[in-house]
LUMKOLKE-73040 format. One line per 3 residues: their letters; for each residue z, y, x of N, C-alpha, C. Coordinates in steps of 0.05 Angstrom, whole numbers. Each point is the difference from the previous one (the first is absolute). Last residue first. Example, Ala and Ser with C-alpha at 12.3 -4.5 7.8 and 13.67 -1.06 7.14 Angstrom:
2
SA) 142 -45 257 1 24 16 14 22 -15 ~ -1 -115 6 0 24 -18 0 24 18
This chain:
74
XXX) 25 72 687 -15 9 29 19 19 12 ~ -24 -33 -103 21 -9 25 -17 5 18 ~ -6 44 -100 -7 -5 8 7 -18 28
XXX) 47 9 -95 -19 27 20 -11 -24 21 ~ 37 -25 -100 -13 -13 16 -11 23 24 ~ 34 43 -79 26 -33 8 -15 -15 23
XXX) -12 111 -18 -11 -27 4 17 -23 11 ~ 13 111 -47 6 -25 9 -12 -31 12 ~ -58 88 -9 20 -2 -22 20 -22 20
XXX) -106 -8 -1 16 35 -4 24 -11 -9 ~ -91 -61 46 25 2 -17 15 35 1 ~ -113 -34 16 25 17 7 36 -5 -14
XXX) -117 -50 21 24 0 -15 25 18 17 ~ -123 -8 0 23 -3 7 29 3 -24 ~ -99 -29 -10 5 15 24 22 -3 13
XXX) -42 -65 -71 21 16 4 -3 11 25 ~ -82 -18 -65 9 -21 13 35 19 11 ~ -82 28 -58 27 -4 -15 16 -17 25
XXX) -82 52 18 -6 -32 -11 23 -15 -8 ~ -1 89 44 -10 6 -28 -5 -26 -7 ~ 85 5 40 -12 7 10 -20 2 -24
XXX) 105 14 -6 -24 -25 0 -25 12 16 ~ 116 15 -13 -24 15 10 -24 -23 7 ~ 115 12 -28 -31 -19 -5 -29 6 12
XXX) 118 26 0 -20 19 -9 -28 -25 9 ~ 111 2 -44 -21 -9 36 -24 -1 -20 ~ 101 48 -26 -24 -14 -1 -17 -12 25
XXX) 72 61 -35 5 -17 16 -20 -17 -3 ~ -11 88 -41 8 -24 -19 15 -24 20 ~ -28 89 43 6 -4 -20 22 -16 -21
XXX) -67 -24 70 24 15 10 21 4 -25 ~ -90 -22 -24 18 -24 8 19 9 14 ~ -53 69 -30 14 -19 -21 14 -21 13
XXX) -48 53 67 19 20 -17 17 -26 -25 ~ -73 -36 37 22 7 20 19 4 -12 ~ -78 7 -43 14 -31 -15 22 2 27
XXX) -53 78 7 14 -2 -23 10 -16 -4 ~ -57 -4 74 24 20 13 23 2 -39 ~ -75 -55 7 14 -6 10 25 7 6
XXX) -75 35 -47 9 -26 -15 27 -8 12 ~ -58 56 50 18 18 -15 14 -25 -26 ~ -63 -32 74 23 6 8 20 25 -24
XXX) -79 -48 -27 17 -16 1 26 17 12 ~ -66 61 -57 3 -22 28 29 -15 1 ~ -33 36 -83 -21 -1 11 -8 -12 27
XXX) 79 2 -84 -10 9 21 -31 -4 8 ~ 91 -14 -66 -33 -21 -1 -9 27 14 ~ 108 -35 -47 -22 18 21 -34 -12 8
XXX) 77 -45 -47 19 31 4 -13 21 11 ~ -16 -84 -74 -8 6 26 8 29 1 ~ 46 -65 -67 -20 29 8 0 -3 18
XXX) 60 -70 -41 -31 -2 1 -23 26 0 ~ 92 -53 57 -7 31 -16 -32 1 -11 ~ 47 -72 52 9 4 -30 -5 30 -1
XXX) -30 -8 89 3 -22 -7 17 13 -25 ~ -53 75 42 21 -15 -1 14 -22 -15 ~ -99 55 40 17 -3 -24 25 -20 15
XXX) -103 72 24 27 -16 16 33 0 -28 ~ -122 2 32 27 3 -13 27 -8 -5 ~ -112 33 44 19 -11 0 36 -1 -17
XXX) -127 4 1 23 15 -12 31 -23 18 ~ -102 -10 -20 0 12 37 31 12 -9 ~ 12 -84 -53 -26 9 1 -8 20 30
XXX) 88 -27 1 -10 0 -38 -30 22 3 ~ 85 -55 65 -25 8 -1 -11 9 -24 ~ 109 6 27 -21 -24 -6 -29 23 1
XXX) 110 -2 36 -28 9 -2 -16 -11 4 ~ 109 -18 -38 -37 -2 9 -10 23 2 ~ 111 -31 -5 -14 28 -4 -26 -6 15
XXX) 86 -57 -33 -20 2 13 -12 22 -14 ~ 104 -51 -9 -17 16 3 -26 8 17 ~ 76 -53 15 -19 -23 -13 -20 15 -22
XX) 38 8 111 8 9 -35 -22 -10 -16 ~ 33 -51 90 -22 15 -11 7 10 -27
C-alpha cells in the first residue's frame, strides 16, 4: 500500500478532498462524486491510494494507485 493518501472527507453539505502531509486542502466541492473524480486524478498522479468516506466519516472505500507491495491473491 503507498504510504501516500488522497481523502474525501465530509465538510459540512461541502465535500473535500486533501492529501496526507499537505496542510491545504486541494479542493472543496459540492458533490461527493466530483470530490472523487479529483482526489482520482491526484492519487494516480502521486501513486497514492485514494480514501473515500461516507457523510458519517465512516470509510467507504479504498483504491491503491501505483505499485502495490501487497496486490491482491486470487
Amino acid at each position: 500500500m503507498p504510504n501516500k493518501q488522497v481523502w474525501v472527507s465530509p465538510k459540512g453539505n461541502s465535500w473535500k478532498v486533501k492529501s496526507t502531509g499537505v496542510g491545504k486542502t486541494a479542493a472543496i466541492t459540492k458533490t461527493k462524486a466530483e470530490a472523487k473524480e479529483i482526489a482520482t486524478r491526484i492519487a494516480r498522479n502521486q501513486d497514492a491510494e485514494l480514501v473515500v468516506q461516507r457523510q458519517d466519516g465512516t470509510i467507504q472505500e479504498k483504491n491503491s494507485f501505483g505499485n502495490d507491495p501487497f496486490p491482491p491473491k486470487g
